[in-house]
mmCIF file as Biopython writes it, N, C-alpha, C and O atoms, coordinates in Angstrom:
data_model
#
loop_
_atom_site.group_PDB
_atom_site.id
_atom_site.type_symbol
_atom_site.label_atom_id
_atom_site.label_alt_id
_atom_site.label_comp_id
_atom_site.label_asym_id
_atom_site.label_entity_id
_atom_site.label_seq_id
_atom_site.pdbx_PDB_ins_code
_atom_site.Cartn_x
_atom_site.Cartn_y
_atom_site.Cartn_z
_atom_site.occupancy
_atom_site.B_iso_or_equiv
_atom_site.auth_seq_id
_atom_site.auth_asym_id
_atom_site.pdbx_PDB_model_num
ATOM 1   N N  . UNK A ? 1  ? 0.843   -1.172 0.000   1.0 0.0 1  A 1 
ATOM 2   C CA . UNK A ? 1  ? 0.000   0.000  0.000   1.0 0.0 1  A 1 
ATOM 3   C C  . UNK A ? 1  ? 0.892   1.240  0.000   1.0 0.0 1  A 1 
ATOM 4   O O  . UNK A ? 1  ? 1.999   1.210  0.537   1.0 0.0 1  A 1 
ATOM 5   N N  . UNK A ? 2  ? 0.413   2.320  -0.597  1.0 0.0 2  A 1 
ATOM 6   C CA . UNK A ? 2  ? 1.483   3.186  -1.073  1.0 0.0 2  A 1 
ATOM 7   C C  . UNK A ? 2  ? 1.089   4.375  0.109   1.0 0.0 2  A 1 
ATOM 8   O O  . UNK A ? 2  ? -0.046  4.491  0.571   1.0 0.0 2  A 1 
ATOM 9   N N  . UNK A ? 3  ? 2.285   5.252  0.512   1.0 0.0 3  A 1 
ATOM 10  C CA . UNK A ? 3  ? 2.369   5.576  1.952   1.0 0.0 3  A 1 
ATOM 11  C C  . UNK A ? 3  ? 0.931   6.953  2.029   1.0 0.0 3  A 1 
ATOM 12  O O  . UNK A ? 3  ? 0.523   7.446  3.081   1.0 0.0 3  A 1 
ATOM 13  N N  . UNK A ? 4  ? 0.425   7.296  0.648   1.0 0.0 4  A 1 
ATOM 14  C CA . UNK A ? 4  ? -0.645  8.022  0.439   1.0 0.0 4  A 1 
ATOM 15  C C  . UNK A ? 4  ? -1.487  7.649  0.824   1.0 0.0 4  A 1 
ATOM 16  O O  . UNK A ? 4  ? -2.058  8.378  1.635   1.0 0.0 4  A 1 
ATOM 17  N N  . UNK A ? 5  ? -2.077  6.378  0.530   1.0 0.0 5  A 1 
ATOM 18  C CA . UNK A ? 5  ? -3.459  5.456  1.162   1.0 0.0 5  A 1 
ATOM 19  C C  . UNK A ? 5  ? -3.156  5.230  2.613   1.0 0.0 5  A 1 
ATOM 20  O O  . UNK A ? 5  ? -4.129  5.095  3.356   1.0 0.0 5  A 1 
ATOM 21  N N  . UNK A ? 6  ? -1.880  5.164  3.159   1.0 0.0 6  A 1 
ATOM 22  C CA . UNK A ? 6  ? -1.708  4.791  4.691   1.0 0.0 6  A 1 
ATOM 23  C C  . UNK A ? 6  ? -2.121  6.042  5.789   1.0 0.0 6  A 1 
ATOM 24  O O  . UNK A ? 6  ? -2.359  5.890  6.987   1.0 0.0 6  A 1 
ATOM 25  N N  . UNK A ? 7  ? -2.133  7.571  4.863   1.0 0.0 7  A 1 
ATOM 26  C CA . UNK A ? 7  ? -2.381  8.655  5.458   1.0 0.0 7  A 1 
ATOM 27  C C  . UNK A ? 7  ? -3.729  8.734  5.811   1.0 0.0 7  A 1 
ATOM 28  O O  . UNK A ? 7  ? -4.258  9.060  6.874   1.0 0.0 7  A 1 
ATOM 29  N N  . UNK A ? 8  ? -4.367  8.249  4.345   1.0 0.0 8  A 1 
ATOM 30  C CA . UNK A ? 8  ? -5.911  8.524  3.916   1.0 0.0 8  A 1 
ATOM 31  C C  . UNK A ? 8  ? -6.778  7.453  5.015   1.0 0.0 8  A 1 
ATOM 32  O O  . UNK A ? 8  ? -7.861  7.772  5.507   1.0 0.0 8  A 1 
ATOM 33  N N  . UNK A ? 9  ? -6.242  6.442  5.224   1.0 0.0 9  A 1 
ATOM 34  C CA . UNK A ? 9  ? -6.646  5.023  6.224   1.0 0.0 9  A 1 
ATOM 35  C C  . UNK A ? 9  ? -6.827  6.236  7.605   1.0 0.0 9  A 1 
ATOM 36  O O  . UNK A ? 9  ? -7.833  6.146  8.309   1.0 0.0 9  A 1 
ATOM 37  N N  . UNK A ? 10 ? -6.065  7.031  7.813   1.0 0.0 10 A 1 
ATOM 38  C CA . UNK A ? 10 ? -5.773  7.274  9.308   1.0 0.0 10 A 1 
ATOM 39  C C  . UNK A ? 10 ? -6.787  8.407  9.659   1.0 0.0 10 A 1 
ATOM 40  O O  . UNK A ? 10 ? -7.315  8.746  10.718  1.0 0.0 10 A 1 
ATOM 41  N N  . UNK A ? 11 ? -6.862  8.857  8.396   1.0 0.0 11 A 1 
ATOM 42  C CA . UNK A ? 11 ? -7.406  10.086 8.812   1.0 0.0 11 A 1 
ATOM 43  C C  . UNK A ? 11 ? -9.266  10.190 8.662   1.0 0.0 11 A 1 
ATOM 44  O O  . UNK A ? 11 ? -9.955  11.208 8.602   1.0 0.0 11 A 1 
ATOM 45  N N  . UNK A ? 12 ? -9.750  8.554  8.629   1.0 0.0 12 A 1 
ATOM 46  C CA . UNK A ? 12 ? -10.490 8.265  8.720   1.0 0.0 12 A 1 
ATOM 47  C C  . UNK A ? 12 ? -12.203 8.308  6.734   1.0 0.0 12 A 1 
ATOM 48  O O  . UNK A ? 12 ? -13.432 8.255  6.718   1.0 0.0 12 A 1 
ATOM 49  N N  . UNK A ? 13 ? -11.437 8.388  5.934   1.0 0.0 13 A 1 
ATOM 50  C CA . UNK A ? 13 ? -12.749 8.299  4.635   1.0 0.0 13 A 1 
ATOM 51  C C  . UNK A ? 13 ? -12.469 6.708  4.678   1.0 0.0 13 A 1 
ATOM 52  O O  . UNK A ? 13 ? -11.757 6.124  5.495   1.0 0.0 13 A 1 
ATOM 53  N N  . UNK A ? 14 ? -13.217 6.128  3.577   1.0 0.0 14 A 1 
ATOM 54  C CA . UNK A ? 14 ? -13.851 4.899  3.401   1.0 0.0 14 A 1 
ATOM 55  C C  . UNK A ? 14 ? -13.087 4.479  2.190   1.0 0.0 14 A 1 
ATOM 56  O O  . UNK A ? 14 ? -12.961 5.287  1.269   1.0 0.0 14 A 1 
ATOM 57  N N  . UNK A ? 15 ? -12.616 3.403  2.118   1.0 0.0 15 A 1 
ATOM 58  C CA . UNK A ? 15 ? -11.866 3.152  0.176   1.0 0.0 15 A 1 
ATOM 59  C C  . UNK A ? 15 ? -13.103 2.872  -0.279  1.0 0.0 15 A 1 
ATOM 60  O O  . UNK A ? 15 ? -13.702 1.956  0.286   1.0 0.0 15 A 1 
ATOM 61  N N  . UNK A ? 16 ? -13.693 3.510  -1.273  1.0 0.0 16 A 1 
ATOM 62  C CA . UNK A ? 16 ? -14.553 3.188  -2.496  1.0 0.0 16 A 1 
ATOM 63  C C  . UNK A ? 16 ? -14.304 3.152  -3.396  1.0 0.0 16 A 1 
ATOM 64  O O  . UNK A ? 16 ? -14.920 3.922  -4.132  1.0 0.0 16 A 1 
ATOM 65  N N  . UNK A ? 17 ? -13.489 2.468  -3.884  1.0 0.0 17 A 1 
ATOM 66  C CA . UNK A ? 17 ? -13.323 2.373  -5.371  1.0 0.0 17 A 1 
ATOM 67  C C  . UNK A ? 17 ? -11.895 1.703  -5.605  1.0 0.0 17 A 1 
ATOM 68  O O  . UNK A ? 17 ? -11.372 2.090  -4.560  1.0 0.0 17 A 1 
ATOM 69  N N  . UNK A ? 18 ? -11.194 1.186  -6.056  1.0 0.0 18 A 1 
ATOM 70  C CA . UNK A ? 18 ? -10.457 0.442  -6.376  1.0 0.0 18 A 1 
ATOM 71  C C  . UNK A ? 18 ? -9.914  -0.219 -8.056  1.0 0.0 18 A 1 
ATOM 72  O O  . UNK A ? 18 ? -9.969  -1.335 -8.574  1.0 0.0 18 A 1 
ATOM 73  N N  . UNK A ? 19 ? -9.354  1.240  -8.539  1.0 0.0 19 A 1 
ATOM 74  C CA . UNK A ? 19 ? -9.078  0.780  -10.188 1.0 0.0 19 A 1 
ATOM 75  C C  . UNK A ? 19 ? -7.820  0.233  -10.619 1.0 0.0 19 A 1 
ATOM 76  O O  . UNK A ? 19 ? -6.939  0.911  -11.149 1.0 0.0 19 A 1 
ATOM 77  N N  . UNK A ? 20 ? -7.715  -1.458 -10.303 1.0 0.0 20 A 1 
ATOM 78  C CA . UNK A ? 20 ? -6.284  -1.700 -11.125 1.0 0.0 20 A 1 
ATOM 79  C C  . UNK A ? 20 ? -5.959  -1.155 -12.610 1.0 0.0 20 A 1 
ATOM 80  O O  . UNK A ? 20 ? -6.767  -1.132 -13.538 1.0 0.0 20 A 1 
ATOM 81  N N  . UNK A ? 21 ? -4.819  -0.787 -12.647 1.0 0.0 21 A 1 
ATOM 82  C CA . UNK A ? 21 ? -3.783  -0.547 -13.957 1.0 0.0 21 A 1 
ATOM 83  C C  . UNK A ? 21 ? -4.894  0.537  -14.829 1.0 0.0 21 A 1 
ATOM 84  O O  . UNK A ? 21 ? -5.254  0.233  -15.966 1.0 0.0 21 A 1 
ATOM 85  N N  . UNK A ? 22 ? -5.268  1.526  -14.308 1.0 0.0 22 A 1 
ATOM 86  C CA . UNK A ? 22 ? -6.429  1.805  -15.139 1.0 0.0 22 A 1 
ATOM 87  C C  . UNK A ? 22 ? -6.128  3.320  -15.513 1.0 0.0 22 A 1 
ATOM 88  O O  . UNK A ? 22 ? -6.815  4.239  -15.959 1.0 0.0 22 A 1 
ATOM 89  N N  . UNK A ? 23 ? -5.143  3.215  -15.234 1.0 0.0 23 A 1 
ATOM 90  C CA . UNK A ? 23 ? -4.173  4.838  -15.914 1.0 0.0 23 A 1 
ATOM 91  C C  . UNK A ? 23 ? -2.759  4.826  -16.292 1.0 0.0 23 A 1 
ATOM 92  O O  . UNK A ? 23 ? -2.022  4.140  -15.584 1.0 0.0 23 A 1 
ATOM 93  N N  . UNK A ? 24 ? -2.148  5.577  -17.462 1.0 0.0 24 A 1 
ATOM 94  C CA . UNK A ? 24 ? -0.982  5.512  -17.864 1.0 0.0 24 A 1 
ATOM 95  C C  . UNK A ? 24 ? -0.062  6.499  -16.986 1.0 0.0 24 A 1 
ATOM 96  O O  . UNK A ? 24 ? -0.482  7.650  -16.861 1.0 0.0 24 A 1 
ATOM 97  N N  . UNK A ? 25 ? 1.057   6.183  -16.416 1.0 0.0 25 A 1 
ATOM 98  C CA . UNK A ? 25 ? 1.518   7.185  -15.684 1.0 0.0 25 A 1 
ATOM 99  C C  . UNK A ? 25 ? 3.013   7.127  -16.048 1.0 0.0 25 A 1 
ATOM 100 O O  . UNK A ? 25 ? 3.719   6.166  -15.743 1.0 0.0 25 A 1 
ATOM 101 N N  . UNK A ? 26 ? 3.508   8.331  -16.794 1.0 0.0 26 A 1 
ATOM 102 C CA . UNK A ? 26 ? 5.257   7.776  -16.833 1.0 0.0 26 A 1 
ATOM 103 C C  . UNK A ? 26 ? 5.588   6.953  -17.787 1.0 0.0 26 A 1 
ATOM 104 O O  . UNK A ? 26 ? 6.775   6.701  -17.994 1.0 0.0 26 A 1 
ATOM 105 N N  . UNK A ? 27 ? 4.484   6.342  -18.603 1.0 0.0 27 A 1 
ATOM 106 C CA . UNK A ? 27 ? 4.760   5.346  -19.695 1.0 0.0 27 A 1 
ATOM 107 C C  . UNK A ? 27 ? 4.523   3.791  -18.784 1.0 0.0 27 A 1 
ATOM 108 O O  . UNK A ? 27 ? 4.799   2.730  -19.345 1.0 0.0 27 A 1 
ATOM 109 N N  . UNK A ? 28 ? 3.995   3.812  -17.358 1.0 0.0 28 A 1 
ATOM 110 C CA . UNK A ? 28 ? 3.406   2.512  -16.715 1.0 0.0 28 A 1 
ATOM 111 C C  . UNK A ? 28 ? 2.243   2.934  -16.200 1.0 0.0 28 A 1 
ATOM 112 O O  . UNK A ? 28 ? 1.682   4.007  -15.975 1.0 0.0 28 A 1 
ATOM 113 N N  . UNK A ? 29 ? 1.949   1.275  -16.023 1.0 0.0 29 A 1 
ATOM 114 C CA . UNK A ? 29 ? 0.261   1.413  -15.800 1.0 0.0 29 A 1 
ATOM 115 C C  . UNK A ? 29 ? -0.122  1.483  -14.313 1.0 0.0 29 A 1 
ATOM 116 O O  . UNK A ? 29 ? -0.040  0.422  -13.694 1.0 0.0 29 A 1 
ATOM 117 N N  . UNK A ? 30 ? -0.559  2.663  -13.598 1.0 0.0 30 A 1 
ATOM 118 C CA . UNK A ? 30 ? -1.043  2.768  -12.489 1.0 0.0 30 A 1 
ATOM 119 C C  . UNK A ? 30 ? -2.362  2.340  -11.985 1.0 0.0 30 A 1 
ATOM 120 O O  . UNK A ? 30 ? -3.411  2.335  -12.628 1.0 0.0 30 A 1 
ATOM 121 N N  . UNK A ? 31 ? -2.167  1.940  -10.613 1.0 0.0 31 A 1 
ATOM 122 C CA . UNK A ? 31 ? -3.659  2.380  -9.951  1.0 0.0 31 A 1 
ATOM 123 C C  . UNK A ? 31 ? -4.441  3.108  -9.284  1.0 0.0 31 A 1 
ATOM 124 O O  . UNK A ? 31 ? -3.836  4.093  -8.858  1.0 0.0 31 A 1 
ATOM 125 N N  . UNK A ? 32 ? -5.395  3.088  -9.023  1.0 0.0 32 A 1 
ATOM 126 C CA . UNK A ? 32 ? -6.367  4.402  -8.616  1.0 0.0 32 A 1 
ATOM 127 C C  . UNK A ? 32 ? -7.142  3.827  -7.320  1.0 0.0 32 A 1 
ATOM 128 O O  . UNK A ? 32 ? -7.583  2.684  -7.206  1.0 0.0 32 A 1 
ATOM 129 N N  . UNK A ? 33 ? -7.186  4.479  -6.724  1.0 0.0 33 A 1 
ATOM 130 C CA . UNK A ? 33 ? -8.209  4.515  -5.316  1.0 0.0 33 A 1 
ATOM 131 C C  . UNK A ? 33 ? -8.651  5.332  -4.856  1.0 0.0 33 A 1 
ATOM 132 O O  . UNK A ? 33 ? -7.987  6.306  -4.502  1.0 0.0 33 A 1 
ATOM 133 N N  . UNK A ? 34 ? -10.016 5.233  -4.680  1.0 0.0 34 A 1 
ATOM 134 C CA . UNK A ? 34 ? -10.876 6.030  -4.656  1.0 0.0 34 A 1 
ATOM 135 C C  . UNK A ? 34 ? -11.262 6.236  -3.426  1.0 0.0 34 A 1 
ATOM 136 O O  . UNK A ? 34 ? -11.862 5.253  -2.990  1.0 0.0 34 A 1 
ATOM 137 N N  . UNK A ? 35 ? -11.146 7.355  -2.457  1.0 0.0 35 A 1 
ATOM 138 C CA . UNK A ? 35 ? -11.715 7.461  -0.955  1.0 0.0 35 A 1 
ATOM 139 C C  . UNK A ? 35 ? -12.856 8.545  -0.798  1.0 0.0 35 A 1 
ATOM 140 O O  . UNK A ? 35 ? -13.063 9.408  -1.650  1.0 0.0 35 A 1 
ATOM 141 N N  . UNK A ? 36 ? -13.616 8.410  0.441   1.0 0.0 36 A 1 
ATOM 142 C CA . UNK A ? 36 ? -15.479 9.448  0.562   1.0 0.0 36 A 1 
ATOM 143 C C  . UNK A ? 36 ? -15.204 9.065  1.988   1.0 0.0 36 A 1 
ATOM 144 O O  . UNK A ? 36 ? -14.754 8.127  2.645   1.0 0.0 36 A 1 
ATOM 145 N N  . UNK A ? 37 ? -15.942 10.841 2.199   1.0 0.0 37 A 1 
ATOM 146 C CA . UNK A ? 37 ? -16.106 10.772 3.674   1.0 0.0 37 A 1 
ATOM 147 C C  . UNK A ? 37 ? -16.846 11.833 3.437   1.0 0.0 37 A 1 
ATOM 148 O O  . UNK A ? 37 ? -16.383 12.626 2.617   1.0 0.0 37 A 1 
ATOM 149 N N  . UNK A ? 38 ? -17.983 12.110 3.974   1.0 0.0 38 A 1 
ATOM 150 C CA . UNK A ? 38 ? -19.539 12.800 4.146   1.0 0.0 38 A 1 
ATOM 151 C C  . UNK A ? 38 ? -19.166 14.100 5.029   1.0 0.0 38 A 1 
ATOM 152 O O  . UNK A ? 38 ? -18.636 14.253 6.129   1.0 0.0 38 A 1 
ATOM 153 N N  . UNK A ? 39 ? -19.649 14.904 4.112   1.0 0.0 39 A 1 
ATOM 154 C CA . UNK A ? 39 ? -19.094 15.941 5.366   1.0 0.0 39 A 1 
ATOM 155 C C  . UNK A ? 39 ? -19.740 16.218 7.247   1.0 0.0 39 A 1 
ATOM 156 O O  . UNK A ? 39 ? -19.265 16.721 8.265   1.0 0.0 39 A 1 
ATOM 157 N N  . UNK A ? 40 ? -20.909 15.613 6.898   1.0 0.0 40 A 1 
ATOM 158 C CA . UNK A ? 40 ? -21.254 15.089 8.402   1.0 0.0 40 A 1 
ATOM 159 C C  . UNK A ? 40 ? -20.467 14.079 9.440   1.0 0.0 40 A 1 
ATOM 160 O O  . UNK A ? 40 ? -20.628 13.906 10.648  1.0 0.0 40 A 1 
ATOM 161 N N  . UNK A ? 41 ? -19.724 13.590 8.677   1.0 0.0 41 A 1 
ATOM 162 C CA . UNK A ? 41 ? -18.764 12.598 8.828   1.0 0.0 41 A 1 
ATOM 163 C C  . UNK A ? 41 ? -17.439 13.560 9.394   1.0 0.0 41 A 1 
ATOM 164 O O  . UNK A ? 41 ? -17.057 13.395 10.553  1.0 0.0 41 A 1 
ATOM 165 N N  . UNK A ? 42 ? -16.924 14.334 8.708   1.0 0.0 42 A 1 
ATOM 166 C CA . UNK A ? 42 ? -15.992 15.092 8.914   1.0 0.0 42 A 1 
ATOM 167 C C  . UNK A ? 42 ? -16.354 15.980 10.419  1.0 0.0 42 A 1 
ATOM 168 O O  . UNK A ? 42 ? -15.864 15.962 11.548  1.0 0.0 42 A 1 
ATOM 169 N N  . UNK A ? 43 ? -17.547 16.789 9.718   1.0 0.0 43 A 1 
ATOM 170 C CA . UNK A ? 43 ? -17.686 17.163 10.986  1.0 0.0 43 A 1 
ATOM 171 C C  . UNK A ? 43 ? -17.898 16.975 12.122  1.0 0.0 43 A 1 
ATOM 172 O O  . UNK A ? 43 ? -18.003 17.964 12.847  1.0 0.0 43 A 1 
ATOM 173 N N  . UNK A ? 44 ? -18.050 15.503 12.745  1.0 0.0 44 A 1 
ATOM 174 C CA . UNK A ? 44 ? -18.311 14.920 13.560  1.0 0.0 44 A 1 
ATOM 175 C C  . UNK A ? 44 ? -16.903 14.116 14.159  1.0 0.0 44 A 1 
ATOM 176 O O  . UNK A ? 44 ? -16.540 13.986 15.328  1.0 0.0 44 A 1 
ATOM 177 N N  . UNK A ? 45 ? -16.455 13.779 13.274  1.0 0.0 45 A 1 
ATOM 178 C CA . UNK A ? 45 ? -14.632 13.769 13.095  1.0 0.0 45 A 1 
ATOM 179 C C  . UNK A ? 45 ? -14.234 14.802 14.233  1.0 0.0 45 A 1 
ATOM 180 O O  . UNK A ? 45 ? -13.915 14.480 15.378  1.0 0.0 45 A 1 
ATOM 181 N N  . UNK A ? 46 ? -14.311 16.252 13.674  1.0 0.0 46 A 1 
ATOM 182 C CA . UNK A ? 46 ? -13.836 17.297 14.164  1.0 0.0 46 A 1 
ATOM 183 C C  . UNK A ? 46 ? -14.012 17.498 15.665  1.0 0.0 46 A 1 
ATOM 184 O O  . UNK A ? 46 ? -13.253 17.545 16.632  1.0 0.0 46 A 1 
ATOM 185 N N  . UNK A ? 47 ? -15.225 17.589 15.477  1.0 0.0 47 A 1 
ATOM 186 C CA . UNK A ? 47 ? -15.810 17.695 17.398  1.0 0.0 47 A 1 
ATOM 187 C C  . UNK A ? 47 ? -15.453 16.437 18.201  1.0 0.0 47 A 1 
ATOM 188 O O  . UNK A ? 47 ? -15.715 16.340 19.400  1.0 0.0 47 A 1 
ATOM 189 N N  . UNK A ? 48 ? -14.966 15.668 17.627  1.0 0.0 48 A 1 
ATOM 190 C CA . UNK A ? 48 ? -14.451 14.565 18.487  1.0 0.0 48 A 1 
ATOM 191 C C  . UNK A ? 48 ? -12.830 14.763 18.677  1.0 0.0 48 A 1 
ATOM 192 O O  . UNK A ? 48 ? -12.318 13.724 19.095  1.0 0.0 48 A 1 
ATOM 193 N N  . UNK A ? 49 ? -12.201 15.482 18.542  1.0 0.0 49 A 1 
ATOM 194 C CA . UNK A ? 49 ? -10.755 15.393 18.230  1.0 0.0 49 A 1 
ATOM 195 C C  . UNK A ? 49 ? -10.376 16.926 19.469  1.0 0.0 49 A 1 
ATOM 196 O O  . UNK A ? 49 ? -9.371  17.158 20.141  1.0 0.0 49 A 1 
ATOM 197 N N  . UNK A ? 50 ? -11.814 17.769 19.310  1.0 0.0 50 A 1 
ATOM 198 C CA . UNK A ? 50 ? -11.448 19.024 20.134  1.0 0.0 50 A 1 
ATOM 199 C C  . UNK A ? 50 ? -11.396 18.510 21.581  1.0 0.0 50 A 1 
ATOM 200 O O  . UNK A ? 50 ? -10.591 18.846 22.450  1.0 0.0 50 A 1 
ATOM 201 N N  . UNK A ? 51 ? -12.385 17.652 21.673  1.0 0.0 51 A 1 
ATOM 202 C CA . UNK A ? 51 ? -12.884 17.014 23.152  1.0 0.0 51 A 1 
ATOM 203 C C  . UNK A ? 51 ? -11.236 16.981 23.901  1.0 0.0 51 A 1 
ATOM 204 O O  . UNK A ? 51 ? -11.088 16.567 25.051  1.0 0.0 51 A 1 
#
């Protein structure tokens, strides 16, 4: 897992989406992952972190 998704894991959105090899990057084929988090979600995030 690439150290971008390990940030995105922590900081609490959801993986939705998951595109092997499904973009050219550099002349190789990358993947894509897709993360969502609701902004009710966030904000509820927030007020829990001030506590």
């Amino acid at each position: 897992m690439p150290p971008s998704a390990r940030v995105l894991q922590r900081l609490g959105p959801r993986r939705e989406a998951y595109f092997g090899r499904n973009e050219r990057l550099r002349g190789a084929w990358t993947d894509e992952i897709v993360y969502a988090l609701l902004a009710d979600e966030w904000a509820a995030r927030g007020s829990a972190t001030r506590r």
